[in-house]
C-alpha positions in Angstrom: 9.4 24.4 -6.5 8.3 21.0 -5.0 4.8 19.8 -4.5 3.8 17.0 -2.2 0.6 15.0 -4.2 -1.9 12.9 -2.7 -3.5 10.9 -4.7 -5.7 7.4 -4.7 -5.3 4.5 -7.6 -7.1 1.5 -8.4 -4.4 -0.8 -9.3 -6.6 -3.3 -11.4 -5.3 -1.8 -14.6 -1.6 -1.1 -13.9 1.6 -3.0 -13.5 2.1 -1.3 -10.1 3.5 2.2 -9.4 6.2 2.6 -11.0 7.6 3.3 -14.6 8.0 -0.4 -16.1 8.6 -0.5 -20.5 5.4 -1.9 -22.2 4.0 -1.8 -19.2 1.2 0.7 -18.1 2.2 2.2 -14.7 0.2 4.4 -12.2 3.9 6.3 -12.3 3.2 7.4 -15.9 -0.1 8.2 -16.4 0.6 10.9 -13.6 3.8 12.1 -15.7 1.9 12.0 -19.1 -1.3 14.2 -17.1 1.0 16.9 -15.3 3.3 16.9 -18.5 0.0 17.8 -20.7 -1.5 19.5 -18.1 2.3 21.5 -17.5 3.3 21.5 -21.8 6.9 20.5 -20.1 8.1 16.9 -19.7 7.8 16.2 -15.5 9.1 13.1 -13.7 7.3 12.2 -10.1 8.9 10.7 -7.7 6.8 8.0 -5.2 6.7 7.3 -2.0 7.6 3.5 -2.7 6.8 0.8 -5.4 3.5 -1.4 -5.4 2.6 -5.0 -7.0 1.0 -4.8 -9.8 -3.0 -5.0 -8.6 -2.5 -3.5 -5.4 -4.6 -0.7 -4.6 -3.3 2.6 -3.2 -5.5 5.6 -0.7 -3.6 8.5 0.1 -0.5 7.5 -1.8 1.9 10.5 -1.9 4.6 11.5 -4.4 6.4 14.5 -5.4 7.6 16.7 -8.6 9.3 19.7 -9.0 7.7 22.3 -11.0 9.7 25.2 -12.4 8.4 28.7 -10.8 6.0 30.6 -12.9 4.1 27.6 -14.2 2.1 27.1 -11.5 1.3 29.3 -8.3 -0.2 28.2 -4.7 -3.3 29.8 -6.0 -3.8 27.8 -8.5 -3.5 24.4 -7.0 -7.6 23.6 -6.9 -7.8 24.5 -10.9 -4.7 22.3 -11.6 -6.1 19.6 -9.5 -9.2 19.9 -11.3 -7.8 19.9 -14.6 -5.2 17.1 -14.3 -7.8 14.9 -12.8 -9.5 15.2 -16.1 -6.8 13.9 -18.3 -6.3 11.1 -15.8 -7.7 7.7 -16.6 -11.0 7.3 -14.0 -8.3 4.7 -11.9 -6.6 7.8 -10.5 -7.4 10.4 -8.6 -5.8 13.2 -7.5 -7.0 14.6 -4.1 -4.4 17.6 -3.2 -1.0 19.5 -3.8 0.6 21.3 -1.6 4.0 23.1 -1.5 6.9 21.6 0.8 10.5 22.5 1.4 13.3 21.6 -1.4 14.7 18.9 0.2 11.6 17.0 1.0 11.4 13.3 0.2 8.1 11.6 -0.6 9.9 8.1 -0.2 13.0 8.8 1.8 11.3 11.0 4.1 8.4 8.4 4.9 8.6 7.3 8.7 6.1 4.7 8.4 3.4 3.1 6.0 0.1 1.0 6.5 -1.7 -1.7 4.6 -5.1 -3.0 4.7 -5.6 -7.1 3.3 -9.5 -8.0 3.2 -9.9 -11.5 3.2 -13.7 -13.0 3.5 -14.8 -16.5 4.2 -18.3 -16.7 2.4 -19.4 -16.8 -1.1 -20.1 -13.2 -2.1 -21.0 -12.0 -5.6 -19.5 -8.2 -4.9 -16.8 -8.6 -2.5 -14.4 -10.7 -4.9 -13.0 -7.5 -6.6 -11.3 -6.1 -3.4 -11.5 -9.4 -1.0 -9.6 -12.6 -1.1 -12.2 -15.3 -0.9 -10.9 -17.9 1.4 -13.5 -20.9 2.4 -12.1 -21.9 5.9 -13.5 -21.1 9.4 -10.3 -19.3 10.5 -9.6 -18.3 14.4 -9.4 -14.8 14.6 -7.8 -14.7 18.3 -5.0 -17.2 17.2 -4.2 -15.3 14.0 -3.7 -11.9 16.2 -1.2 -13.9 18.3 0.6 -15.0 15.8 0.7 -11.4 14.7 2.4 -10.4 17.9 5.2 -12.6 16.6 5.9 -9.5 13.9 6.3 -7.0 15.9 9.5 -4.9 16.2 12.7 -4.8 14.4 13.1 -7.9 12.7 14.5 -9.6 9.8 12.0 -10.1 7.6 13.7 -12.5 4.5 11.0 -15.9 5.0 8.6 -13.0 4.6 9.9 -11.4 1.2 10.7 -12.1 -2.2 13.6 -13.6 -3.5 16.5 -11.8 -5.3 15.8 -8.2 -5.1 18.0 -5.9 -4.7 17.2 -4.3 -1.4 20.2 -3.7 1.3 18.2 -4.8 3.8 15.6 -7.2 4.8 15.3 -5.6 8.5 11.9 -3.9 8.9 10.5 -2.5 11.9 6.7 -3.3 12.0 5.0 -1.5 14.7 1.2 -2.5 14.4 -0.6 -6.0 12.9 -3.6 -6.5 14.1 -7.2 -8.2 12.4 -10.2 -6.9 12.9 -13.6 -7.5 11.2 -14.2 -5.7 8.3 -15.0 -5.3 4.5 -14.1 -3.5 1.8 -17.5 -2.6 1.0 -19.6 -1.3 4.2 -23.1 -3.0 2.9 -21.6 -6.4 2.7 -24.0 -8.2 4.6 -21.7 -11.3 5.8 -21.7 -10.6 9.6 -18.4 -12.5 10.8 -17.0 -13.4 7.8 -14.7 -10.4 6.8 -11.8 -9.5 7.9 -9.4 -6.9 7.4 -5.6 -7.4 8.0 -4.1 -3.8 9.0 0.3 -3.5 9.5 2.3 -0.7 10.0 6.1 -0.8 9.5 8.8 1.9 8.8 9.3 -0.2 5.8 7.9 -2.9 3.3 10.0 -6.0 1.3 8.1 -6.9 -1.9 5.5 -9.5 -1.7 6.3 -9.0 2.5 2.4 -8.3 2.8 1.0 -10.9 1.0 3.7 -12.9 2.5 2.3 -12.2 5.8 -1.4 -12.6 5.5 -0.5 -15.7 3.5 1.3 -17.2 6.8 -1.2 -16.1 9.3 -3.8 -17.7 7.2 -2.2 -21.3 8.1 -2.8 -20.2 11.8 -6.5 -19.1 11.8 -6.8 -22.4 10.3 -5.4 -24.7 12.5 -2.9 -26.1 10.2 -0.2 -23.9 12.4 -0.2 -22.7 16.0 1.2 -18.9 16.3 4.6 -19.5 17.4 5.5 -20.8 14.1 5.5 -17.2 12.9 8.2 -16.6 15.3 9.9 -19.9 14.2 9.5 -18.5 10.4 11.3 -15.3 11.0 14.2 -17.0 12.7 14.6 -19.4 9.7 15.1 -16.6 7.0 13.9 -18.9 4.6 10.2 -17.9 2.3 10.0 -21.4 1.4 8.7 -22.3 4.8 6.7 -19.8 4.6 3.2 -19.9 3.7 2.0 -19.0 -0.1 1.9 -15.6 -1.4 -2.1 -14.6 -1.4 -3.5 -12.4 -4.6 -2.8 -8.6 -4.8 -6.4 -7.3 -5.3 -7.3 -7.4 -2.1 -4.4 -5.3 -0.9 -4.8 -1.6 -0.2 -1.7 0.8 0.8 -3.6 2.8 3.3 -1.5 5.9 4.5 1.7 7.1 4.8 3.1 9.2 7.7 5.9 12.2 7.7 8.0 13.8 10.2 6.4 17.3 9.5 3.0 19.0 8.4 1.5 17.6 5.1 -1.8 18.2 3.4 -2.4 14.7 5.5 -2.3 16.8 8.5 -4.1 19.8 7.0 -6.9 17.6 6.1 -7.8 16.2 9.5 -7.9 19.5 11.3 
C-alpha cells in the first residue's frame, strides 16, 4: 500500500532532504523512524531535493508499506508514535492512503517558496531572515519579478553542472509582500517575504532569484535587467546566491485529493 506523508522540517540540522553518505539528511531520519517504528527496512520517496538549511512546511513524500502492517485505522497512533522517535526538527502532521501509482515528486504540479529578508538589526529574526542593511524599493523589485513569469529558461538563475535535462521552468506567481517569519517582530516596514510558484525548481534557482532582485530594490539595477539576465543564460551575471536559512518550501499542489485538501475543508 502507499501512503502520502505530510510532514514539516527545520533544516538547520540537516544536509538537505535527501539521503547524502556522512551526511545527516531529513530523508533518513524519516527512514530510520518508520523502519523502527515498522521493524522492516522502508525507503521514502520525496517530493524534490532541498539545500542544505532550507526549511520545509507541508513537505510531502511517499512509502509503500506492505499490507497488514499498518491499517487506515491506525494512522493517528503511527503518527503519534513515529513522531516520537523523530528528532524534535521533524514533524510529521498526517498519512493518508493514495492510489499505487501516485508520485510524491513526479506527480507534483506546482511548488511554493517563501524567502524573508529584513532590513533592520533584529536580535530574533536572524535564524529565519536574511539581514540585509539597504533601503530596498519594494515596487521596483515586484516589476522586476514580472520579468519571471512564464515558461522560461532559467540557466543565469541556477547552479552550474547538475545534471537536470532541463533548465526550462514555468513560474507562475513572484510577488513580495511585507512580512516576517515571526508575527511579533516589531519592525513595521522592514520585512519582507519573497513568495514564487513554479511547476518546477533548479538548485540554488531561489536564492538565485531573491539574490538578483535584491540588486533592483536597491538601485544598483533597474527591473528589466532581470529580463536581460534570463536571455543571457549565464549565473555569472547574475546576482550572488543569498543564505539558505531564510528559505522555506511552503506547499506543494497535486492533480487530485490529498490530506492537503482534506485539511482545509
Amino acid at each position: 500500500m502507499r501512503f502520502f506523508i505530510s510532514l514539516s522540517y527545520n533544516g538547520r540540522s540537516f544536509n538537505g532532504w535527501q539521503v547524502q553518505p556522512r551526511q545527516p539528511s531529513v530523508q533518513s531520519e524519516l527512514e530510520r523512524a518508520f523502519s523502527v517504528y515498522l521493524g522492516t527496512p522502508l525507503s521514502l520517496t520525496g517530493a524534490g531535493r532541498t539545500d542544505s538549511g532550507v526549511h520545509a512546511v507541508n513537505y510531502v513524500a511517499h512509502v509503500d508499506i506492505d499490507e497488514g502492517l499498518i491499517k487506515p485505522g491506525d494512522l493517528p497512533t503511527t503518527i503519534y508514535k513515529i513522531n516520537a522517535i523523530l528528532p524534535s526538527d521533524i514533524v510529521i502532521h498526517d498519512i493518508c492512503q493514495v492510489q499505487d501509482d501516485a508520485h510524491a515528486r513526479f506527480d507534483a504540479t506546482s511548488r511554493s517558496y517563501n524567502y524573508f529578508v529584513h532590513t533592520a538589526k533584529d536580535p530574533f529574526l536572524g535564524q529565519y531572515s536574511y539581514f540585509y542593511p539597504y533601503e530596498l524599493d519594494i515596487d521596483k523589485m515586484n516589476e522586476a519579478a514580472l520579468f519571471l513569469l512564464g515558461e522560461q529558461d532559467f540557466t543565469s538563475m541556477a547552479k552550474l553542472h547538475t545534471d537536470v535535462k532541463t533548465n526550462i521552468c514555468t513560474v507562475t506567481r513572484a510577488l513580495w509582500h511585507p512580512a516576517a517569519p515571526l508575527t511579533f517582530s516589531p519592525l513595521n516596514g522592514k520585512t519582507l517575504c519573497f513568495t514564487i510558484t513554479a511547476n518546477r525548481f533548479l538548485r540554488n534557482m531561489v536564492r538565485a532569484v531573491v539574490g538578483s532582485l535584491l540588486e533592483v530594490g536597491r538601485g544598483r539595477k533597474e527591473p528589466v535587467w532581470i529580463k536581460e539576465l534570463l536571455a543571457e543564460k549565464n549565473r555569472s551575471s547574475a546576482g550572488n546566491s543569498v543564505p539558505a536559512h531564510p528559505l522555506f518550501l511552503t506547499n506543494i499542489e497535486y492533480p487530485y485529493p490529498t490530506f492537503q485538501k482534506e485539511n482545509q475543508q
